[in-house]
PDB file with SEQRES, HELIX, SHEET and CRYST1 records, atoms N, CA, C and O in Angstrom:
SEQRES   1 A   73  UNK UNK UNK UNK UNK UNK UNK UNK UNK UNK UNK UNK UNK          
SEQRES   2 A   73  UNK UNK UNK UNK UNK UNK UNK UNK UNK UNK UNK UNK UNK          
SEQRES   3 A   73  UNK UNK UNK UNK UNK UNK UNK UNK UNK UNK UNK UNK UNK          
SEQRES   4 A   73  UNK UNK UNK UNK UNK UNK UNK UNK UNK UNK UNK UNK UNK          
SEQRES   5 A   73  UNK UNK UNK UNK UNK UNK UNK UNK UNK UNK UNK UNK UNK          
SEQRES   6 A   73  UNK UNK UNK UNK UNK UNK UNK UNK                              
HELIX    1 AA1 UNK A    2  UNK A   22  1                                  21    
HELIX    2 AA2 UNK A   30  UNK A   33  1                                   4    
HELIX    3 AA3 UNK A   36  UNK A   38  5                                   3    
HELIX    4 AA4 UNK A   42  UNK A   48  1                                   7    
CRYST1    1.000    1.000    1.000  90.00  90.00  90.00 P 1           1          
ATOM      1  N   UNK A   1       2.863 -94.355 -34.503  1.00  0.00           N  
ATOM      2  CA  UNK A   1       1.930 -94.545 -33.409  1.00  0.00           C  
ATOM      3  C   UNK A   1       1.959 -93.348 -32.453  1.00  0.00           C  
ATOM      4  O   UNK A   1       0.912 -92.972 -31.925  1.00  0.00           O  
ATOM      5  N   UNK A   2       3.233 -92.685 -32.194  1.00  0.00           N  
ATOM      6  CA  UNK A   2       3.142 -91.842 -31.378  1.00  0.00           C  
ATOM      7  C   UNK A   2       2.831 -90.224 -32.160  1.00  0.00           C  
ATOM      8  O   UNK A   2       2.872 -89.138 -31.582  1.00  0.00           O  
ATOM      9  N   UNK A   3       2.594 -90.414 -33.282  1.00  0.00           N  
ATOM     10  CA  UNK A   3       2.077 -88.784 -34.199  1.00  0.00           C  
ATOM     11  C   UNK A   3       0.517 -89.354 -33.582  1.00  0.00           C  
ATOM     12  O   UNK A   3      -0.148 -88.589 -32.883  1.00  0.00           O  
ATOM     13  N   UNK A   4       0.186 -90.265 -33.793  1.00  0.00           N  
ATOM     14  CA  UNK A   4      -1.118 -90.735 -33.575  1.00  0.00           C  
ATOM     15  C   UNK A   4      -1.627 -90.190 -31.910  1.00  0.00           C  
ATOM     16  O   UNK A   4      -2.477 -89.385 -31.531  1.00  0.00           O  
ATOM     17  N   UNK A   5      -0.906 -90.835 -31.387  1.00  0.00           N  
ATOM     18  CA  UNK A   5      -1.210 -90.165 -29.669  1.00  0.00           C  
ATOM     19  C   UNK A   5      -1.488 -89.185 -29.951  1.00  0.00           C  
ATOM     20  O   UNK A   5      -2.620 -88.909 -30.347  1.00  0.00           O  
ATOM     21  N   UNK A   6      -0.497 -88.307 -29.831  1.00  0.00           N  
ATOM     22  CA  UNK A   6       0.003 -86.902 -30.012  1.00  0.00           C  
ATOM     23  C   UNK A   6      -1.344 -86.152 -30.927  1.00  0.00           C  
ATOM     24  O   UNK A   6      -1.784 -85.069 -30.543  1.00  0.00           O  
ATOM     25  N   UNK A   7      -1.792 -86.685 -31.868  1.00  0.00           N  
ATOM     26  CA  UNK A   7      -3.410 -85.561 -32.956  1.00  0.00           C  
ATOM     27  C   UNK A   7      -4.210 -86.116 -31.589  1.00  0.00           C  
ATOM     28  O   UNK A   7      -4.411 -85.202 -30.788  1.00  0.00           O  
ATOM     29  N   UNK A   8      -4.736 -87.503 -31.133  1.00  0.00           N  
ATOM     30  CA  UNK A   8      -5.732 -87.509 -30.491  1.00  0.00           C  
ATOM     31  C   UNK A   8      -5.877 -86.471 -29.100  1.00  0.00           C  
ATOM     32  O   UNK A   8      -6.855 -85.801 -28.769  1.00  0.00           O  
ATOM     33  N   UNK A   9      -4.796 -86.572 -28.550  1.00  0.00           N  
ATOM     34  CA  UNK A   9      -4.264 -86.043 -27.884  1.00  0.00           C  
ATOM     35  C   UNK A   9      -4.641 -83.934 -27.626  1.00  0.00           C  
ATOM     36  O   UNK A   9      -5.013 -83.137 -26.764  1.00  0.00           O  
ATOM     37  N   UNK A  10      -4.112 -84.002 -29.351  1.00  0.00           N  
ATOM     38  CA  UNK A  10      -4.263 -82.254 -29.698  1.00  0.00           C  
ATOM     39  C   UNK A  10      -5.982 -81.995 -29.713  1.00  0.00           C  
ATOM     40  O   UNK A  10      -6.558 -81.088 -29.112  1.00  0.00           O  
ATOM     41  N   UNK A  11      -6.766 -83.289 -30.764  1.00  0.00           N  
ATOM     42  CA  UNK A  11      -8.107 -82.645 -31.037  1.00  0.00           C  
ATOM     43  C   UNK A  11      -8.752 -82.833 -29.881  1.00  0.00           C  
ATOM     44  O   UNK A  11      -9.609 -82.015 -29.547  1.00  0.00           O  
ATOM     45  N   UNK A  12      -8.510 -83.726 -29.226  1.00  0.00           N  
ATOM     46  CA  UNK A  12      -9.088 -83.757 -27.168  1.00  0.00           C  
ATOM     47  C   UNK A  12      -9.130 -82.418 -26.471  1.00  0.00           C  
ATOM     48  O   UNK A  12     -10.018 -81.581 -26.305  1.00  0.00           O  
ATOM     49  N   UNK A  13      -7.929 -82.502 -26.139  1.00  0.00           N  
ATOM     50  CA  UNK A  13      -7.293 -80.590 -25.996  1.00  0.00           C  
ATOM     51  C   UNK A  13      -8.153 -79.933 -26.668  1.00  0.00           C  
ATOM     52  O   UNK A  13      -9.203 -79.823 -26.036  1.00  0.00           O  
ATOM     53  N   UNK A  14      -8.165 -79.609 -27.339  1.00  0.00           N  
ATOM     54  CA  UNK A  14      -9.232 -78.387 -28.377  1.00  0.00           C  
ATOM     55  C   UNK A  14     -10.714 -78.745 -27.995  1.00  0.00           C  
ATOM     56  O   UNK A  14     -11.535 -77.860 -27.757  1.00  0.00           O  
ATOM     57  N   UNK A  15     -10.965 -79.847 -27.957  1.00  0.00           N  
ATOM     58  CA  UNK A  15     -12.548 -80.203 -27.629  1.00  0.00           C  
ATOM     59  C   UNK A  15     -13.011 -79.884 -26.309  1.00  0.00           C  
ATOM     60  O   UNK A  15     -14.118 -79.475 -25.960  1.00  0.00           O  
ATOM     61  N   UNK A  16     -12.036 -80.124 -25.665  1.00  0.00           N  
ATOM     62  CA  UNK A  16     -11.917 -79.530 -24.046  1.00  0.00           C  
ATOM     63  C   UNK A  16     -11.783 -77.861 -23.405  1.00  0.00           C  
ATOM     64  O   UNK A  16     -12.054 -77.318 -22.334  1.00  0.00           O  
ATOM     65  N   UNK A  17     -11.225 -77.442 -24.685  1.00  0.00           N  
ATOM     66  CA  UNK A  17     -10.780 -75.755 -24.112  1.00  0.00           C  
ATOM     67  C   UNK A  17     -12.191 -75.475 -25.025  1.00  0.00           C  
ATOM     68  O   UNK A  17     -12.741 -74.646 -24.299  1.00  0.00           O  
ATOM     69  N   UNK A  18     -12.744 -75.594 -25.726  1.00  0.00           N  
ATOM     70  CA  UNK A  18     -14.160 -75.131 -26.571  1.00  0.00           C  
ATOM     71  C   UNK A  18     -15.339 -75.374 -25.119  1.00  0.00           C  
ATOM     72  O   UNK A  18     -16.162 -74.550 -24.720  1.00  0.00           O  
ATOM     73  N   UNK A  19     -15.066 -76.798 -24.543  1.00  0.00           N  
ATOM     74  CA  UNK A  19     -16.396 -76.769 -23.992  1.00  0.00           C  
ATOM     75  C   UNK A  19     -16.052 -76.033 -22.488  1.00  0.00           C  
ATOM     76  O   UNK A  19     -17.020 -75.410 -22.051  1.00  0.00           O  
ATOM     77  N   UNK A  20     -15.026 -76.007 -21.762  1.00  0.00           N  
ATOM     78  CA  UNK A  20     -15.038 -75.256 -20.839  1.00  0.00           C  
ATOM     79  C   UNK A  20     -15.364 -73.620 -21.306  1.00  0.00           C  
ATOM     80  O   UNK A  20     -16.163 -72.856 -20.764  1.00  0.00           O  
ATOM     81  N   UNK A  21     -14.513 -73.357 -22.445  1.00  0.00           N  
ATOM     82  CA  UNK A  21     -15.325 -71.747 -22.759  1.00  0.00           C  
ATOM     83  C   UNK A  21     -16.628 -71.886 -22.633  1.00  0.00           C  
ATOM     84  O   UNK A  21     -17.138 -71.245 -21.714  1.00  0.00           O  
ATOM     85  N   UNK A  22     -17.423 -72.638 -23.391  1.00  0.00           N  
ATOM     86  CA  UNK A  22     -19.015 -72.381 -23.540  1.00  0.00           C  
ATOM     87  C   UNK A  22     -19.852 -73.125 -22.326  1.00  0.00           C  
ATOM     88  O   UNK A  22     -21.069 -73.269 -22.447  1.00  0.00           O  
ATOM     89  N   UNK A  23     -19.153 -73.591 -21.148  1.00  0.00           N  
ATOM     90  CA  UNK A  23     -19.874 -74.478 -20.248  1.00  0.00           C  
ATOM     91  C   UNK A  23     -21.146 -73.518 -20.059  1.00  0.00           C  
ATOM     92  O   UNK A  23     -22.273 -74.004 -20.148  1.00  0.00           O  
ATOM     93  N   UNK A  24     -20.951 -72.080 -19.785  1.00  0.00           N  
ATOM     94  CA  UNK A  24     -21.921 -71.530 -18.865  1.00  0.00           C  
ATOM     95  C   UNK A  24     -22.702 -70.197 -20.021  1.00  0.00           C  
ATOM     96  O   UNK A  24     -23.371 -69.273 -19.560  1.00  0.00           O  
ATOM     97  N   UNK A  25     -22.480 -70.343 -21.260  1.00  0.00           N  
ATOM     98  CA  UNK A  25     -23.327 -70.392 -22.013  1.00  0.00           C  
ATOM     99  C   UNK A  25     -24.622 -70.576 -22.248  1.00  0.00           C  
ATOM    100  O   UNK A  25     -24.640 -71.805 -22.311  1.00  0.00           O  
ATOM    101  N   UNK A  26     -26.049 -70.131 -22.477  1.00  0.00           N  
ATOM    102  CA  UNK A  26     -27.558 -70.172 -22.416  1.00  0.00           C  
ATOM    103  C   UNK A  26     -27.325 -70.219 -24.319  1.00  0.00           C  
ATOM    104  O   UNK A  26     -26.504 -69.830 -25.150  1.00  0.00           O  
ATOM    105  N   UNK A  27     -28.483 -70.875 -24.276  1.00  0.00           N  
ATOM    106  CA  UNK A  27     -28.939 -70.714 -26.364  1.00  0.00           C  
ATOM    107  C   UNK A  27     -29.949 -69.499 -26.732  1.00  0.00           C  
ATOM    108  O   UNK A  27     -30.737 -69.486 -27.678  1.00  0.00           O  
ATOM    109  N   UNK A  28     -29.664 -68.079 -25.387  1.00  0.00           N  
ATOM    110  CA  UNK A  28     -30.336 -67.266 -26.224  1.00  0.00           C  
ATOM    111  C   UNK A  28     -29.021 -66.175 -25.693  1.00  0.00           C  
ATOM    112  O   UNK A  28     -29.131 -64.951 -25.767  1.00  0.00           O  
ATOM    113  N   UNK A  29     -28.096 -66.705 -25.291  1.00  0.00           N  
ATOM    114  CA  UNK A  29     -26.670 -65.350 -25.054  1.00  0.00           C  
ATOM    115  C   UNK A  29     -26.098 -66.220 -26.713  1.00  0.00           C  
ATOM    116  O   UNK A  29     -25.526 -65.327 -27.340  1.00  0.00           O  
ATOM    117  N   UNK A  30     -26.071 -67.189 -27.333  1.00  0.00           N  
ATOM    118  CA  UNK A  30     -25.340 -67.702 -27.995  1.00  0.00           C  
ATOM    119  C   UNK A  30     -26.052 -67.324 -29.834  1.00  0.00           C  
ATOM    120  O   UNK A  30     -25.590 -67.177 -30.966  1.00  0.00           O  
ATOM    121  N   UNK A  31     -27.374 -67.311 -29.168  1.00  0.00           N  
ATOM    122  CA  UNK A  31     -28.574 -66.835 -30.288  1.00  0.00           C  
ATOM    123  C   UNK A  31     -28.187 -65.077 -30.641  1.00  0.00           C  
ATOM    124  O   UNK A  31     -27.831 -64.615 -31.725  1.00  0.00           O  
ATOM    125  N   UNK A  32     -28.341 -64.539 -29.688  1.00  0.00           N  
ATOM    126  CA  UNK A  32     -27.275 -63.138 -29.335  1.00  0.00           C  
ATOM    127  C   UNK A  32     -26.329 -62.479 -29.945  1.00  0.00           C  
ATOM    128  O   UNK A  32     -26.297 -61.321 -30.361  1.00  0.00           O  
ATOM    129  N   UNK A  33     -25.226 -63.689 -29.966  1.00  0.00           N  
ATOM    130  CA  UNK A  33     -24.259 -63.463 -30.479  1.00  0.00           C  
ATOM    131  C   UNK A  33     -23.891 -63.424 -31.813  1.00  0.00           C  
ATOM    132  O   UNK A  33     -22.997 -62.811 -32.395  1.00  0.00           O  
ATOM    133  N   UNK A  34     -24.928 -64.352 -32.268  1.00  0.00           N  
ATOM    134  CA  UNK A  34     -24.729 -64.814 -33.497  1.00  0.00           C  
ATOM    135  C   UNK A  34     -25.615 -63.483 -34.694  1.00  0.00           C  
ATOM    136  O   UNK A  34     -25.729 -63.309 -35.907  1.00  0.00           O  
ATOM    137  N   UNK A  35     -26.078 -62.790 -33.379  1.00  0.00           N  
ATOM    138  CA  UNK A  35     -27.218 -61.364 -34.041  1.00  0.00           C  
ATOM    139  C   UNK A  35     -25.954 -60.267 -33.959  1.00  0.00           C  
ATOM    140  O   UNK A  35     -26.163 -59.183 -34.504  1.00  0.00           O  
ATOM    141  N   UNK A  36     -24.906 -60.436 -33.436  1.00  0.00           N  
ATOM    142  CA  UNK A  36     -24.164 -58.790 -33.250  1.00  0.00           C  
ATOM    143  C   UNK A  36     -23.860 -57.936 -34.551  1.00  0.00           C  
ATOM    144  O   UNK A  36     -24.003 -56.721 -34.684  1.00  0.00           O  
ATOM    145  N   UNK A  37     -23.409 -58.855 -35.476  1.00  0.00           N  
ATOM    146  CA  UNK A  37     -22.480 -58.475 -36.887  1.00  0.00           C  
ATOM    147  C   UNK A  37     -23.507 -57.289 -37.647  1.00  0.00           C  
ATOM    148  O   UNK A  37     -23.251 -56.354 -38.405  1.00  0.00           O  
ATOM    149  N   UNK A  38     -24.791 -57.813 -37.051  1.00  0.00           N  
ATOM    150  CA  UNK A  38     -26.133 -57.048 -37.760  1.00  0.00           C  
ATOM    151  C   UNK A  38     -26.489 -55.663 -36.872  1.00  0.00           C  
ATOM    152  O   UNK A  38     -27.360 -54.870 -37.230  1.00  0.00           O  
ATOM    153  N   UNK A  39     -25.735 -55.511 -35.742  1.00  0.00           N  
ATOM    154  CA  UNK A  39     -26.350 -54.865 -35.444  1.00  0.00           C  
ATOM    155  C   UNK A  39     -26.080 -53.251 -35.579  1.00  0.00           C  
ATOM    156  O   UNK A  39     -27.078 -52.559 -35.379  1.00  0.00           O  
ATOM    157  N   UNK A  40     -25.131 -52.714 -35.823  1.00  0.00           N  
ATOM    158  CA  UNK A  40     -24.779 -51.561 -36.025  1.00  0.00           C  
ATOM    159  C   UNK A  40     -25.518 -50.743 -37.716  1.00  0.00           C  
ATOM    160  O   UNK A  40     -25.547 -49.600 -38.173  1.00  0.00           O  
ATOM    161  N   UNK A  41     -25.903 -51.805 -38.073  1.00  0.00           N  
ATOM    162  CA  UNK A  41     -27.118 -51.462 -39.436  1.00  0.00           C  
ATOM    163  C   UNK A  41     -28.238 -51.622 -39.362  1.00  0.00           C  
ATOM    164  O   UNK A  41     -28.643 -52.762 -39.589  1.00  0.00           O  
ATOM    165  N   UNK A  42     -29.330 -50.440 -38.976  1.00  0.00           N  
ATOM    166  CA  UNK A  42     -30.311 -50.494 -38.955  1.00  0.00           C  
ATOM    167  C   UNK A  42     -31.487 -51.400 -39.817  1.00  0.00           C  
ATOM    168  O   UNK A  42     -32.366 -52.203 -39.503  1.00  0.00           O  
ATOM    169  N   UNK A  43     -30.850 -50.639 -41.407  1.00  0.00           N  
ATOM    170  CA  UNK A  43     -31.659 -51.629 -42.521  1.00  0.00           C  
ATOM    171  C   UNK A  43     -31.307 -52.688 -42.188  1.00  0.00           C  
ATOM    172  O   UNK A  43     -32.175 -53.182 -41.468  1.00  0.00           O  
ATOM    173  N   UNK A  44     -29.977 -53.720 -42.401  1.00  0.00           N  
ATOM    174  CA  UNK A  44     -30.216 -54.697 -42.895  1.00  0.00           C  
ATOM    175  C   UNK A  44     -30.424 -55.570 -41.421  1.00  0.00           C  
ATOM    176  O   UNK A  44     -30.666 -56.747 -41.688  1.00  0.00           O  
ATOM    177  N   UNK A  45     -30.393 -55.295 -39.885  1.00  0.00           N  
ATOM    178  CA  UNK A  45     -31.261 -55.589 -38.957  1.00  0.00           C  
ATOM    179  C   UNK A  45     -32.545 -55.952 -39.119  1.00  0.00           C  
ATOM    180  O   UNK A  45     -32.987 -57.068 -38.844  1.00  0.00           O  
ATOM    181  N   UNK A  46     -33.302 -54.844 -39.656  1.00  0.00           N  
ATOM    182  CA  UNK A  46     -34.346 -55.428 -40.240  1.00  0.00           C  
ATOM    183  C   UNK A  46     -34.814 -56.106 -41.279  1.00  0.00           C  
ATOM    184  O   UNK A  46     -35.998 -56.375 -41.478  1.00  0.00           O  
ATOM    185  N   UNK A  47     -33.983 -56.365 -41.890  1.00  0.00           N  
ATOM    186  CA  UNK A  47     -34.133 -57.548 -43.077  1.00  0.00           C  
ATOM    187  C   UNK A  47     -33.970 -59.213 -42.416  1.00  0.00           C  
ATOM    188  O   UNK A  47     -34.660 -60.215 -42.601  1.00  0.00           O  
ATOM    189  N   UNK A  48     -32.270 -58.889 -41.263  1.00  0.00           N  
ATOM    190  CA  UNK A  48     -32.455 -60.433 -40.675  1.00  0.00           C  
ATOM    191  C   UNK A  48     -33.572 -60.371 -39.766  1.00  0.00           C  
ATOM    192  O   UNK A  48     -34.225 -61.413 -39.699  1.00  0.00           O  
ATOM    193  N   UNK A  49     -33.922 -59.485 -39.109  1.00  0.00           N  
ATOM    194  CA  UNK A  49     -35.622 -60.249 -38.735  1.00  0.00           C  
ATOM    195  C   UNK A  49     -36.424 -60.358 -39.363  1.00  0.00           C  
ATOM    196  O   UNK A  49     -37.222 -61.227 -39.011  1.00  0.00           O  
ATOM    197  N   UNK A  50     -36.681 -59.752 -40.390  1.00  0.00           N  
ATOM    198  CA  UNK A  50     -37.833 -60.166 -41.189  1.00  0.00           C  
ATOM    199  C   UNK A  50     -37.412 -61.942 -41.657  1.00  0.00           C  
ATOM    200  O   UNK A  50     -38.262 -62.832 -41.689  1.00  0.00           O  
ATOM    201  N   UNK A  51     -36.153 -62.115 -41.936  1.00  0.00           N  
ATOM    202  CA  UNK A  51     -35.626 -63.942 -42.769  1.00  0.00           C  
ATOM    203  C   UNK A  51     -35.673 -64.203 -41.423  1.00  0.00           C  
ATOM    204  O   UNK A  51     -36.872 -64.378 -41.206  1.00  0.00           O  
ATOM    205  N   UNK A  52     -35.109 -64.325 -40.447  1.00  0.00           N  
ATOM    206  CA  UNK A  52     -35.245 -65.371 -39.083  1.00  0.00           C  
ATOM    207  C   UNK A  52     -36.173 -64.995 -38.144  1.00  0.00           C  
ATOM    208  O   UNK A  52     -36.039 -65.864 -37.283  1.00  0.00           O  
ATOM    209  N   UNK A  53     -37.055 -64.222 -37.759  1.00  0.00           N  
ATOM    210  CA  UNK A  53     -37.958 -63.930 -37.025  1.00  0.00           C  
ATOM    211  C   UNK A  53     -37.411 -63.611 -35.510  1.00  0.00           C  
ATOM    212  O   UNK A  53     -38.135 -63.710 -34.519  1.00  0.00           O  
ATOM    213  N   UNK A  54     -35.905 -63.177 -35.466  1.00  0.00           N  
ATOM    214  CA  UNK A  54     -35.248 -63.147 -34.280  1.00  0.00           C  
ATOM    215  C   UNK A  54     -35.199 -61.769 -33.999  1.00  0.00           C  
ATOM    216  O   UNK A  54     -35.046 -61.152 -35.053  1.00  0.00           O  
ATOM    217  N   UNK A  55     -35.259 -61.085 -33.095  1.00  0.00           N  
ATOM    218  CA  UNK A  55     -35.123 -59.752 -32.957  1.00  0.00           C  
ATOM    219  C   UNK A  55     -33.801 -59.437 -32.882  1.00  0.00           C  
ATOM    220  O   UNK A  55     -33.156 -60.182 -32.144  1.00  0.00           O  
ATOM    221  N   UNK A  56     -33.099 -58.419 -33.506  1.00  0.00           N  
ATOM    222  CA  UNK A  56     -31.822 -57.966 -33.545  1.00  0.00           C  
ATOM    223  C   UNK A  56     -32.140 -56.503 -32.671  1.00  0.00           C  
ATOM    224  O   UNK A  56     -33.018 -55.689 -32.959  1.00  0.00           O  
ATOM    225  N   UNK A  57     -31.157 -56.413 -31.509  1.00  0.00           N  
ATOM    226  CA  UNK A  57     -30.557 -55.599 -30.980  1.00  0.00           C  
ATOM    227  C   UNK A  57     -30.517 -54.525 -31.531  1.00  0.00           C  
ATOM    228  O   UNK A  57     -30.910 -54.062 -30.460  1.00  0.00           O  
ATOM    229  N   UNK A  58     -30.389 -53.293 -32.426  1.00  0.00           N  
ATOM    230  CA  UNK A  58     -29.946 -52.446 -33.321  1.00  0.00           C  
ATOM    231  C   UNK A  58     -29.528 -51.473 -32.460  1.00  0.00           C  
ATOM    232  O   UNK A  58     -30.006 -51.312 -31.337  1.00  0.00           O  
ATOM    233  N   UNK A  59     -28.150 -50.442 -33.220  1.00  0.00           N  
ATOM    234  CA  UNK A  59     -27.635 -49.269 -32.600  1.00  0.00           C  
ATOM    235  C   UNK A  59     -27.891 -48.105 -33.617  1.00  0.00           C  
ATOM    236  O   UNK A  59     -27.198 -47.926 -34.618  1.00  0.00           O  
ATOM    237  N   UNK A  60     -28.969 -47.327 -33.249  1.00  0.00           N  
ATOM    238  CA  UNK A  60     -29.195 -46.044 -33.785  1.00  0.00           C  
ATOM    239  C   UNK A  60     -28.150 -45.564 -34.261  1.00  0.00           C  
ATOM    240  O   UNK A  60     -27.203 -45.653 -33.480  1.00  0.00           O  
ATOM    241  N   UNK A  61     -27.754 -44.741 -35.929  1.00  0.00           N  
ATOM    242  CA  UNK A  61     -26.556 -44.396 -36.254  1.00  0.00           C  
ATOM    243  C   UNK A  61     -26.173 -42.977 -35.883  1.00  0.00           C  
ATOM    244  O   UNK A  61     -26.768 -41.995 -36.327  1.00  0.00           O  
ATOM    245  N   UNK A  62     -25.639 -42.948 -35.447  1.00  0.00           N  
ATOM    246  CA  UNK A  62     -24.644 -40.964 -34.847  1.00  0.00           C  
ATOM    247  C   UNK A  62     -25.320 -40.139 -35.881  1.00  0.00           C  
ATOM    248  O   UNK A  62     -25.283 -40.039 -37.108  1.00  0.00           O  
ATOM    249  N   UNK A  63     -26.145 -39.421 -34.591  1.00  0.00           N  
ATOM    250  CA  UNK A  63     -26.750 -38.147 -35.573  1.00  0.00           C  
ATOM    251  C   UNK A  63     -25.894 -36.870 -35.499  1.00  0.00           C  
ATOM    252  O   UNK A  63     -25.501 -36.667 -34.350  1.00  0.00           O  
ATOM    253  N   UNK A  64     -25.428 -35.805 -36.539  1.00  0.00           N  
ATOM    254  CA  UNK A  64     -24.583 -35.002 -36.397  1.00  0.00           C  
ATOM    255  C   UNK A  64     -25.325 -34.152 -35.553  1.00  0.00           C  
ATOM    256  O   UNK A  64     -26.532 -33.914 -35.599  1.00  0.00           O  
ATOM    257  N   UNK A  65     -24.021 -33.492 -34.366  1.00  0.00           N  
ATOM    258  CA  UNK A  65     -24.673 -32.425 -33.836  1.00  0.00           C  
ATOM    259  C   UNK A  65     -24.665 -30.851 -34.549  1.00  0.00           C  
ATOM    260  O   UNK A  65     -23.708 -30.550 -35.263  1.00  0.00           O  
ATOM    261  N   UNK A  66     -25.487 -30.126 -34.378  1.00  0.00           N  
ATOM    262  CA  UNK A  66     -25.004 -28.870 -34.799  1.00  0.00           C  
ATOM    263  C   UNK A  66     -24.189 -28.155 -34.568  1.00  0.00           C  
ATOM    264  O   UNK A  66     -23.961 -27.844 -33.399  1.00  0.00           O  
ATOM    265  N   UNK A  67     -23.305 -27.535 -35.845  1.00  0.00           N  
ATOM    266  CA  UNK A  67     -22.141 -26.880 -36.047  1.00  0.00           C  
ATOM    267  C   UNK A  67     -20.701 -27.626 -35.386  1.00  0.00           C  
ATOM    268  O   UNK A  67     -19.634 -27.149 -35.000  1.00  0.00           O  
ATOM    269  N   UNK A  68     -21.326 -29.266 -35.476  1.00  0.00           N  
ATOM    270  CA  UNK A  68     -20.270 -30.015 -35.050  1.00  0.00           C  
ATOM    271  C   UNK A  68     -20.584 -31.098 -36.788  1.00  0.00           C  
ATOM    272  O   UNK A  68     -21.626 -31.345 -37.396  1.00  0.00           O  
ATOM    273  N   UNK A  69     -19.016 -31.508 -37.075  1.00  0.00           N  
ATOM    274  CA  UNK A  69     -19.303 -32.365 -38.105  1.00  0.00           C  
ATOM    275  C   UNK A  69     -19.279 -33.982 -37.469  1.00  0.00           C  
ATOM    276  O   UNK A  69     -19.143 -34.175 -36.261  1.00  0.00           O  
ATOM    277  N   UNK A  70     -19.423 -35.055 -38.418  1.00  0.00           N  
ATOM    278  CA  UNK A  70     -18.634 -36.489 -37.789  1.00  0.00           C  
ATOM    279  C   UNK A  70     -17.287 -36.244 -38.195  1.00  0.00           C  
ATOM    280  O   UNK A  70     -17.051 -35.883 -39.348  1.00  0.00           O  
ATOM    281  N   UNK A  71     -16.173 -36.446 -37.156  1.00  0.00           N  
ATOM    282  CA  UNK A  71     -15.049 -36.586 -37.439  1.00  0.00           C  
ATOM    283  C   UNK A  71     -14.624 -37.930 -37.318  1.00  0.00           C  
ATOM    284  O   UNK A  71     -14.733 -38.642 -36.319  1.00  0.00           O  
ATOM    285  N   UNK A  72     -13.923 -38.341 -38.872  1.00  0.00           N  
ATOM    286  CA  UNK A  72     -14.170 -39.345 -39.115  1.00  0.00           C  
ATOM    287  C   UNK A  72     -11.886 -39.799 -38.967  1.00  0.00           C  
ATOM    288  O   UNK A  72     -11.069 -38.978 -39.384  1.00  0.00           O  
ATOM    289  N   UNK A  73     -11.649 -40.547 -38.616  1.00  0.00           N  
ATOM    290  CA  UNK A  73     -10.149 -40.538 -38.012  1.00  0.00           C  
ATOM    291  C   UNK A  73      -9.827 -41.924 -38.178  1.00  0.00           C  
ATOM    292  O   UNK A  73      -8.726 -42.348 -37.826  1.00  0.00           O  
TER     293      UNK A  73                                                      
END                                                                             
């Protein structure tokens, strides 16, 4: 009975530290977020908007400067 307390207890806790993180959360910072992984790739940015119709953020990729290479480390 008391392992029993003790899980309800834990998954409460967890349900509680999730919703205070996301209290002040909007569904287009969360929509957002869920766009980042895409965004450092131009192409396939534009592939998830073309499948979800969501606009992705994109980061132009490092153009080399002259008589400078990418140093890559």
């Amino acid at each position: 009975m008391f392992e029993m307390l003790l899980n309800v207890m834990a998954v409460s806790g967890f349900w509680l530290g999730v919703e205070y993180c996301l209290k002040r959360q909007t569904t287009v910072s969360l929509e957002d977020a869920s766009l980042i992984p895409f965004a450092d790739d131009p192409e396939v940015a534009r592939r998830v908007e073309l499948a979800t119709g969501k606009t992705v953020k994109a980061v132009a990729p490092e153009e080399v400067k002259p008589g400078w290479g990418n140093l890559d480390i």
